[in-house]
C-alpha positions in Angstrom: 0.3 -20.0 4.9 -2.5 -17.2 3.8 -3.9 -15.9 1.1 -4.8 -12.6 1.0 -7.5 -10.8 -1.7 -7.1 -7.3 -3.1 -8.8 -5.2 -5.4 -8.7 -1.6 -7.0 -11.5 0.9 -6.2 -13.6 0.4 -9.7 -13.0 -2.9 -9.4 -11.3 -3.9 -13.0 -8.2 -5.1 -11.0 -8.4 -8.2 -8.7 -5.4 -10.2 -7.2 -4.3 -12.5 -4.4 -1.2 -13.2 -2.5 -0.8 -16.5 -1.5 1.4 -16.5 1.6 2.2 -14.6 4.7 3.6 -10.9 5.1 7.2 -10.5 6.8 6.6 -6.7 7.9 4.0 -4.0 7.9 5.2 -0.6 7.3 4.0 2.5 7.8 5.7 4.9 5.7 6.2 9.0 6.1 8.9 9.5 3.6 8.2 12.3 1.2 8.4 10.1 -2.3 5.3 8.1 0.2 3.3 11.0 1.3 3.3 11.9 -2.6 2.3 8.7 -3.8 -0.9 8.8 -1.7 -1.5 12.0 -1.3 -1.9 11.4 2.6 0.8 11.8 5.7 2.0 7.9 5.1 1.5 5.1 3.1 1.1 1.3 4.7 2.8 -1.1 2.9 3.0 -4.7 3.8 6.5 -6.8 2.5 7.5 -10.7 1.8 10.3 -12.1 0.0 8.2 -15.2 -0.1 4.4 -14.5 -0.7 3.2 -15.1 -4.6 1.1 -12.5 -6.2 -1.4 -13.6 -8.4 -3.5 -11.4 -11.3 -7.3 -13.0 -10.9 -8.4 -10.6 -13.4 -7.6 -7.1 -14.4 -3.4 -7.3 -15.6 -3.8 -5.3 -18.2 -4.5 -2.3 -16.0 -1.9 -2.2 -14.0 0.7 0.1 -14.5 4.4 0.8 -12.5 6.4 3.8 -11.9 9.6 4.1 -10.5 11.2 7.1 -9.3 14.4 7.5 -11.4 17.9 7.1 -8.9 15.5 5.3 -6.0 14.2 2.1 -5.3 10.9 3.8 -5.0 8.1 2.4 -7.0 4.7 2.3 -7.0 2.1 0.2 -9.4 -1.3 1.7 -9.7 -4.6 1.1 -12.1 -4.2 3.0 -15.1 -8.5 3.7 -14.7 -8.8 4.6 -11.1 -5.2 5.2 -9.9 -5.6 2.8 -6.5 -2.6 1.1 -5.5 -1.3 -1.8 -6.0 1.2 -4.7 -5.0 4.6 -4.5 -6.8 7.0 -7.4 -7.2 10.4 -5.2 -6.6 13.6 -6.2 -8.4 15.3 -8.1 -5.3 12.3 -10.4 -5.1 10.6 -7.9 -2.5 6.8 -8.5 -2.7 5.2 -4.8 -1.9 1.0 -5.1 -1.3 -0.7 -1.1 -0.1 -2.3 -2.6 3.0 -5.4 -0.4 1.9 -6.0 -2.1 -1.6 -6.7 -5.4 0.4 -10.2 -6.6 0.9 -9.9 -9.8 3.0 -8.4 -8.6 7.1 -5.1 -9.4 7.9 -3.9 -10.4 11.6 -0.2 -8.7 11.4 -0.2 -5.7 13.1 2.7 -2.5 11.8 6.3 -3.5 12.6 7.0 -0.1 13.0 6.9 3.8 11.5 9.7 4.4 9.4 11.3 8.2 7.8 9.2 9.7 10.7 11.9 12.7 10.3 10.1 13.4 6.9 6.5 13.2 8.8 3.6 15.8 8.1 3.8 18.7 11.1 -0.4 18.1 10.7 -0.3 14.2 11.0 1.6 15.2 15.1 -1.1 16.9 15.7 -4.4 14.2 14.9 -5.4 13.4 18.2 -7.0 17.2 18.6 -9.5 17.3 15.8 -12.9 15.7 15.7 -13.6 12.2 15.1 -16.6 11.1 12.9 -17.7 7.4 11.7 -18.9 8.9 8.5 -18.7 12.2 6.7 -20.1 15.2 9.1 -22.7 17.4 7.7 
């Protein structure tokens, strides 16, 4: 068993997930790009892990997306995402708003019918280890 450690970009929210992941998602759905405001989101899942507030609780907020299973749990002071414990049990932890590595690679790219035409087409531009000037 791991235990993972996650935190929002200001820093007011801090958790861990004790446990292992059962899937790694990448996600191009629309209701995904629009939650991160990016071509995909990366979501790790387990029906077994156990997420734990360290500090932070009272910042977190969740939306769900009336008529879907879609939801999403953020901090209300710097919007980052966060994991969301889903009605069936589902644990649900953005694979960005961890700080410790993980070892599980994606299981696989899912809606890529709803993919961004401009995400196809990466492999052409530029690449840059920081911001270019």
């Amino acid at each position: 068993m791991s235990d993972h450690f996650g935190s929002c970009l200001c820093g007011t929210v801090k958790f861990e997930v004790q446990g292992d992941f059962d899937s790694f998602y990448v996600c191009h759905c629309k209701h995904c790009q629009k939650d991160t405001g990016s071509a995909h989101a990366a979501n790790l899942f387990s029906h077994l892990a156990k997420l734990i507030w360290r500090s932070g609780a009272d910042a977190v907020s969740s939306f769900t997306l009336p008529g879907t299973r879609h939801n999403k749990s953020f901090c209300k002071i710097c919007g980052s995402a966060l994991p969301s414990a889903q009605s069936d049990g589902m644990l649900v932890v953005p694979a960005g708003s961890l700080d410790s590595k993980i070892s599980i690679l994606p299981t696989a790219q899912i809606f890529l019918r709803s993919e961004a035409s401009w995400h196809k087409e990466l492999n052409k531009v530029s690449k840059f280890d920081e911001l270019p000037e």
